[in-house]
C-alpha positions, 0 to 999 in steps of 0.5 A, spaced: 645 897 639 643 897 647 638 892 650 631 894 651 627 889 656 621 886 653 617 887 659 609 889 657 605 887 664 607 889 671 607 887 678 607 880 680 604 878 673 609 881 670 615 879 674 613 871 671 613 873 664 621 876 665 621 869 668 619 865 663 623 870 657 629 871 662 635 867 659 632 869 652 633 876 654 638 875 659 643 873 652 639 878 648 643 883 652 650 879 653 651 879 646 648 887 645 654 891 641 654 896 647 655 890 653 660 886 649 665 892 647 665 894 654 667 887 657 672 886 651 675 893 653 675 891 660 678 884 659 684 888 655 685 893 659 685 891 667 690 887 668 695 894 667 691 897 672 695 897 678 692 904 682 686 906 684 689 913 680 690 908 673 682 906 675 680 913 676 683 916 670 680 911 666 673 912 664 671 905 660 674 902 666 671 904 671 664 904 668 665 897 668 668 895 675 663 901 679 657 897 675 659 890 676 657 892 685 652 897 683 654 903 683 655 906 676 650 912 679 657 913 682 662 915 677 662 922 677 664 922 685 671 921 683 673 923 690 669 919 694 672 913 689 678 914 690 678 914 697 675 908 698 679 904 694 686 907 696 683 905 704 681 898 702 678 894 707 683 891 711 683 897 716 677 897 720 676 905 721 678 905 712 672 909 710 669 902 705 668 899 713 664 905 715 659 906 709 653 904 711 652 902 703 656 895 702 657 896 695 663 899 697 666 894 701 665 889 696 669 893 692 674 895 695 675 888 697 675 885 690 680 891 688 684 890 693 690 895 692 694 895 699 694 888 699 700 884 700 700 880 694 698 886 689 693 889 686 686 884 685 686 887 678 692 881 677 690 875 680 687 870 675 679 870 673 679 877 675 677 880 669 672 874 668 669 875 675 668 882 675 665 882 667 661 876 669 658 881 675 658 887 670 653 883 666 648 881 671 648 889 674 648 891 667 642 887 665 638 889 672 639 895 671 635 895 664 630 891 667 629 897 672 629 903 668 623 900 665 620 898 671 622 899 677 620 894 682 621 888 678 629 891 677 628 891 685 626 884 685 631 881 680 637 884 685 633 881 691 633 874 688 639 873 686 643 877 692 639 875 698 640 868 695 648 869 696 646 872 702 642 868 705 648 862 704 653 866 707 656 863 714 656 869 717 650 870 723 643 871 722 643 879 726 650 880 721 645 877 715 639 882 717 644 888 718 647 887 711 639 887 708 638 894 712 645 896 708 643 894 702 638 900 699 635 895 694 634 889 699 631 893 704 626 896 699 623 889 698 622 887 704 619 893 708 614 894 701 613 887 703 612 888 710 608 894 709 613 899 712 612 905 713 618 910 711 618 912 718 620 905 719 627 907 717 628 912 722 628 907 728 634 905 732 638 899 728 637 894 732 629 895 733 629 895 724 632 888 725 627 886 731 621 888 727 625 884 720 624 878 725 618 878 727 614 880 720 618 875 717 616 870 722 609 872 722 609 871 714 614 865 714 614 861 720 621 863 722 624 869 723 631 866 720 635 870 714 637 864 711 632 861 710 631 866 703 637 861 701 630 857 698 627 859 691 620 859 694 621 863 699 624 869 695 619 868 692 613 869 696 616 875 698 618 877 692 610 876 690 608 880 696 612 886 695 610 886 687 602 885 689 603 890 695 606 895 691 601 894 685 595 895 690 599 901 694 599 905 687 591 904 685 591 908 693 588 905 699 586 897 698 579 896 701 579 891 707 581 883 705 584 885 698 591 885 699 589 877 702 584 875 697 589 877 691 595 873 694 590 867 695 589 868 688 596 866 686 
């Protein structure tokens, strides 16, 4: 059997429900026949993948690697996978450096199939590791089918937290959450970023990131979203914002009163 989410409210009041039933939904999916026969097959095979070709070709495979960074809506682009993984990421003109989608990147990465040392797929804890991920993206993913902005808001929480401990710059972090479709969702609903917004040159989206950030937090630091309260807050201003936009137009002083309102 395949899970099925139990999410029966919305917006913020539903996100606190998934909170208080997370882990007893999260196993209820790790142990789904659908979820453990796709880990159990990835596990055997995977150490004897040792091209990007032996990935490709198999679909069971890669179904399981693409979904452990997200891009299971991918699998068919066959061409454009085996692209990046035959470039891989050690050279910065390789195609996985130039998307814009780091997903990409992290998966060429952790696959690795130019490497020195060999192909990822044979060094220890890698069938372990990406399983692990599948796990996370997979339960995301059924949270998202279901209800959308809570999906967005469960990607943010635990991405933007490993993001957010990165020791890379602060610029770096913000450009990473413009190249994240899911993180960046969540903080222009947040901000109340009109669509337009994404057309603006780079380097002024995160100057605006910056300043809306500062307004709504004190400071206008990626980092400081290593903090469980501060993803929270702005995961609570997303949802709310997102709930209000689908009644239409809220009146003058709704938005603050509700989020006052907790």
């Amino acid at each position: 059997m395949s899970f099925q989410p139990v999410l029966p409210l919305t917006g913020y009041a539903g996100w606190r429900f998934l909170g208080r039933t997370m882990e007893r939904q999260r196993d209820s999916h790790d142990q789904s026949q659908q979820v453990q026969r796709e880990v159990a097959y990835f596990a055997e095979k995977i150490g004897t993948v040792r091209t990007p070709e032996d990935l490709v070709s198999d679909y069971r495979l890669l179904k399981v690697a693409l979904g452990a960074f997200g891009l299971g809506e991918a699998i068919n682009g066959k061409a454009l996978i085996r692209k990046v993984l035959n470039e891989g990421a050690a050279d910065k003109g390789a195609l996985a450096n130039r998307l814009s989608d780091k997903r990409w990147l992290a998966l060429a990465k952790a696959f690795d199939f130019g490497g020195a040392s060999g192909a990822g797929t044979g060094t220890a804890g890698f069938a372990d590791r990406i399983a692990g991920q599948y796990r996370t993206q997979s339960f995301e993913a059924a949270i998202g089918e279901v209800d959308a902005n809570l999906g967005l808001a469960l990607t943010l929480d635990h991405e933007m937290a490993t993001l957010a401990s990165d020791d890379m710059s602060e610029e770096a972090k913000w450009f990473s959450v413009l190249g994240s479709t899911s993180l960046r969702a969540v903080f222009d609903g947040a901000f109340g970023l009109p669509r337009e917004f994404a057309a603006l040159d780079l380097d002024r989206q995160v100057e605006i990131y910056q300043d809306r950030t500062a307004r709504m937090f004190g400071s206008g630091s990626a980092s400081q979203f290593a903090a469980e309260d501060k993803r929270e807050t702005l995961i609570k201003t997303f949802l709310i914002r997102a709930d209000l936009g689908s009644m239409g137009p809220a009146p003058p002083g709704r938005i603050a009163l509700t989020l006052l309102g907790g």
